[in-house]
C-alpha positions as CSV (number, residue, x, y, z in Angstrom):
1,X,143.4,4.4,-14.0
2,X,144.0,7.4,-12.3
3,X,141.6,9.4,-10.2
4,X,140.8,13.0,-10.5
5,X,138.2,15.8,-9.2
6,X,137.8,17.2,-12.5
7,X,134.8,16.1,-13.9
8,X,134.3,15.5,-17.9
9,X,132.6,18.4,-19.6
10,X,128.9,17.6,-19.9
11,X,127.9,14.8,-22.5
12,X,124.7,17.0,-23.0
13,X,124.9,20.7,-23.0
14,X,121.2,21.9,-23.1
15,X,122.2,24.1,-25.8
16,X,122.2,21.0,-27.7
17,X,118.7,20.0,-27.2
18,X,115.6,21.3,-29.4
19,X,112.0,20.9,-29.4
20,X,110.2,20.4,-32.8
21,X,106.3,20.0,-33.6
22,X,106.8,18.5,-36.7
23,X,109.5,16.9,-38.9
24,X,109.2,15.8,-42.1
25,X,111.8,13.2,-42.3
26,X,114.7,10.8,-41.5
27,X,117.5,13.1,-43.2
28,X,115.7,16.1,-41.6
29,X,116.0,14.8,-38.4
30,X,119.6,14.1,-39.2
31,X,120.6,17.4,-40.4
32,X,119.0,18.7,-37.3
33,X,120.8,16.5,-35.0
34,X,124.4,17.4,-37.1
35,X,123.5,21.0,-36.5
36,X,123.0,20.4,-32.7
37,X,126.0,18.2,-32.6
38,X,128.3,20.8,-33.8
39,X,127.7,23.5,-31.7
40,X,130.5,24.8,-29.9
41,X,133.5,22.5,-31.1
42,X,135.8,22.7,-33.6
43,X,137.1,19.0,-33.4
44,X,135.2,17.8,-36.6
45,X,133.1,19.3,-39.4
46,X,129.6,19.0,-39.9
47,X,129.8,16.5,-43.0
48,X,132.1,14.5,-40.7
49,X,129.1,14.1,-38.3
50,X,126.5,14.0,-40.4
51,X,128.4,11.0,-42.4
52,X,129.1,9.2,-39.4
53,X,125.5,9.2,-38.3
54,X,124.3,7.9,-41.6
55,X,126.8,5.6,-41.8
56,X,125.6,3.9,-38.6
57,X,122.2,4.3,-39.4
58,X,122.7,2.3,-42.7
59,X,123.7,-0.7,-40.8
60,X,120.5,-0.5,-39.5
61,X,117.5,1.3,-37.8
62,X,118.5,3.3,-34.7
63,X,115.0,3.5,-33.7
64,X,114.9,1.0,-30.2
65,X,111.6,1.7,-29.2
66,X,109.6,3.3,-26.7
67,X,109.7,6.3,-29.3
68,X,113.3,6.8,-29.2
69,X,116.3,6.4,-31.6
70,X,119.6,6.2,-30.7
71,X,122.1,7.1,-33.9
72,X,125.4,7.4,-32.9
73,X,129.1,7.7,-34.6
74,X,132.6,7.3,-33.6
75,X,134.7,10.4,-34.5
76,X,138.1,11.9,-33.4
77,X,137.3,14.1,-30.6
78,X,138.0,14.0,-27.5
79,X,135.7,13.7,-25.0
80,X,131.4,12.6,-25.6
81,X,128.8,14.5,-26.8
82,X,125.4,14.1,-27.4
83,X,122.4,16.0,-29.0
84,X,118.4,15.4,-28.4
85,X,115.9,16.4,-30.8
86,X,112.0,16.4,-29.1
87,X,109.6,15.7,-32.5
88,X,106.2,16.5,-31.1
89,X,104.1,14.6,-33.8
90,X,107.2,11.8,-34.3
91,X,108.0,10.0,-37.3
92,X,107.4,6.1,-38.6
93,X,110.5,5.0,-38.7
94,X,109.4,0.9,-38.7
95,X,110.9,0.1,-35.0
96,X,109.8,-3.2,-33.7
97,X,107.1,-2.0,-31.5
98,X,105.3,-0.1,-34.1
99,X,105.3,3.2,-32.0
100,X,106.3,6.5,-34.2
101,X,109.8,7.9,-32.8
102,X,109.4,11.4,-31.1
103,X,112.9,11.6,-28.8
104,X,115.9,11.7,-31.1
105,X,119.5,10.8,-29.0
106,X,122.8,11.4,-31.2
107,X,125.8,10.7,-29.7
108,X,129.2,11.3,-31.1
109,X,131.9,8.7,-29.2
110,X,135.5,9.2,-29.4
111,X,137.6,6.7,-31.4
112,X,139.3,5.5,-28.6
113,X,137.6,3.0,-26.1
114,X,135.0,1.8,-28.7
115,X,134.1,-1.6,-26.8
116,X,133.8,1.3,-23.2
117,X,131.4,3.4,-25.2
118,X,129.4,0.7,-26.3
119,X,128.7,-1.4,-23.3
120,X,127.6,2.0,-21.9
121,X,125.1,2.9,-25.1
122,X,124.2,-0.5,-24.2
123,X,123.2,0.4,-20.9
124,X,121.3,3.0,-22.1
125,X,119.5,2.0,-24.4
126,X,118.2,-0.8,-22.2
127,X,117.1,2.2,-19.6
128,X,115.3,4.5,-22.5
129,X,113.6,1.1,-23.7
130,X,112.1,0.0,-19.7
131,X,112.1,3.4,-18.4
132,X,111.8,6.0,-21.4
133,X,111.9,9.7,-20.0
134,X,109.9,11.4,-17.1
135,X,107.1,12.8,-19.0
136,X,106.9,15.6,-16.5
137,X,110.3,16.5,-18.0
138,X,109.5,16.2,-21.7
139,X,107.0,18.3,-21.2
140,X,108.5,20.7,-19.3
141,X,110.5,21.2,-22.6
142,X,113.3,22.7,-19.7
143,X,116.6,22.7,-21.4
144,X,118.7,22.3,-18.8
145,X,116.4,19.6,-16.6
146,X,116.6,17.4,-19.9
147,X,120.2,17.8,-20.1
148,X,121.0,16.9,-16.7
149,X,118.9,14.1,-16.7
150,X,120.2,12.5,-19.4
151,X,124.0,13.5,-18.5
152,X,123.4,12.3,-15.2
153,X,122.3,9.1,-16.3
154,X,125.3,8.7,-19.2
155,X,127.9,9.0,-16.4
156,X,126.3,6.8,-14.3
157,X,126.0,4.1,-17.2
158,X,130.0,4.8,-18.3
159,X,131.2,5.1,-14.7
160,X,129.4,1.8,-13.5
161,X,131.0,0.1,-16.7
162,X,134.3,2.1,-15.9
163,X,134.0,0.1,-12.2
164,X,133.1,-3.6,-13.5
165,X,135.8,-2.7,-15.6
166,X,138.1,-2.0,-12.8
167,X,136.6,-5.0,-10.6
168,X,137.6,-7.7,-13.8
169,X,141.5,-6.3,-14.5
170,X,141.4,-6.5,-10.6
171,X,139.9,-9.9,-10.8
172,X,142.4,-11.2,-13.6
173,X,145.3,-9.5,-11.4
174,X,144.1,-11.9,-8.3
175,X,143.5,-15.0,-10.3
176,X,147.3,-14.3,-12.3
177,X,148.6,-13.9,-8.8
178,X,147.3,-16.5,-7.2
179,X,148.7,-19.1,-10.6
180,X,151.7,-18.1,-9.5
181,X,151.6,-19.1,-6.1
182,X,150.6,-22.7,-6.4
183,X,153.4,-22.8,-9.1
């Protein structure tokens, strides 16, 4: 893996995040998340995201708790993007600790690296369920705080998986290695 200065485009662009009082839906809050989604690309239609979203979400519930839902697809683009919607009121959507969900996180993945995009979703999923969001922030319904937050904390989830990554091919290099010298 090579090493660079440039730093990925953002994963969440605060253009891509909304605040709703009310929603009254699942497929609302899907066609709301598509809209977000698609703003500013030209990789992938809106029916192309809105049908990989569904398509996830009919494998099962998103919704992980703490009032949040995760839906997420794999796509052809090329680099992450993501898209929160903020439902004031929240909707039922039967997670397992009966709370409503009010914090809505899409997340279009590209194709390639499926099983490096998951362990990372993973990751954060497990943070959003022990740690949720700052309330100060959610309430601050500040764009740009919210995106950098959560962008901040994707990269560190992808980059620490990136680096135990790294550490096990380097790991498998020293234990191949050191085979062949006792052979």
């Amino acid at each position: 893996m090579t090493s660079t200065n440039k730093k990925s485009p953002p994963i969440l662009d605060p253009e891509r995040i909304q605040f709703v009082k009310k929603i009254e839906s699942k497929k609302c809050v899907f066609d709301a998340l598509t809209a977000l989604l698609i703003k500013g690309q030209k990789e992938v239609t809106k029916n192309e995201v809105f049908d990989a979203l569904i398509k996830r979400e009919k494998l099962g519930s998103t919704s992980i708790g703490n009032g949040f839902s995760v839906p997420k697809g794999h796509l052809p683009i090329t680099n992450p993007r993501a898209a929160i919607l903020v439902v004031k009121k929240g909707i039922n959507l039967g997670s397992a600790d009966k709370q409503v969900t009010k914090y809505f996180i899409a997340i279009l993945l590209p194709e390639e690296h499926r099983d490096q995009y998951n362990d990372m979703l993973r990751e954060l999923n497990k943070a959003l369920m022990l740690k949720g969001v700052p309330k100060s922030i959610i309430d601050s319904k500040n764009t740009e705080l919210l995106a950098k937050h959560f962008d901040d904390l994707l990269y560190d989830e992808s980059l620490s998986i990136i680096a135990d990554d790294d550490r096990k091919q380097i790991k498998d290099s020293d234990t191949k290695n050191s085979k062949k010298e006792i052979e």
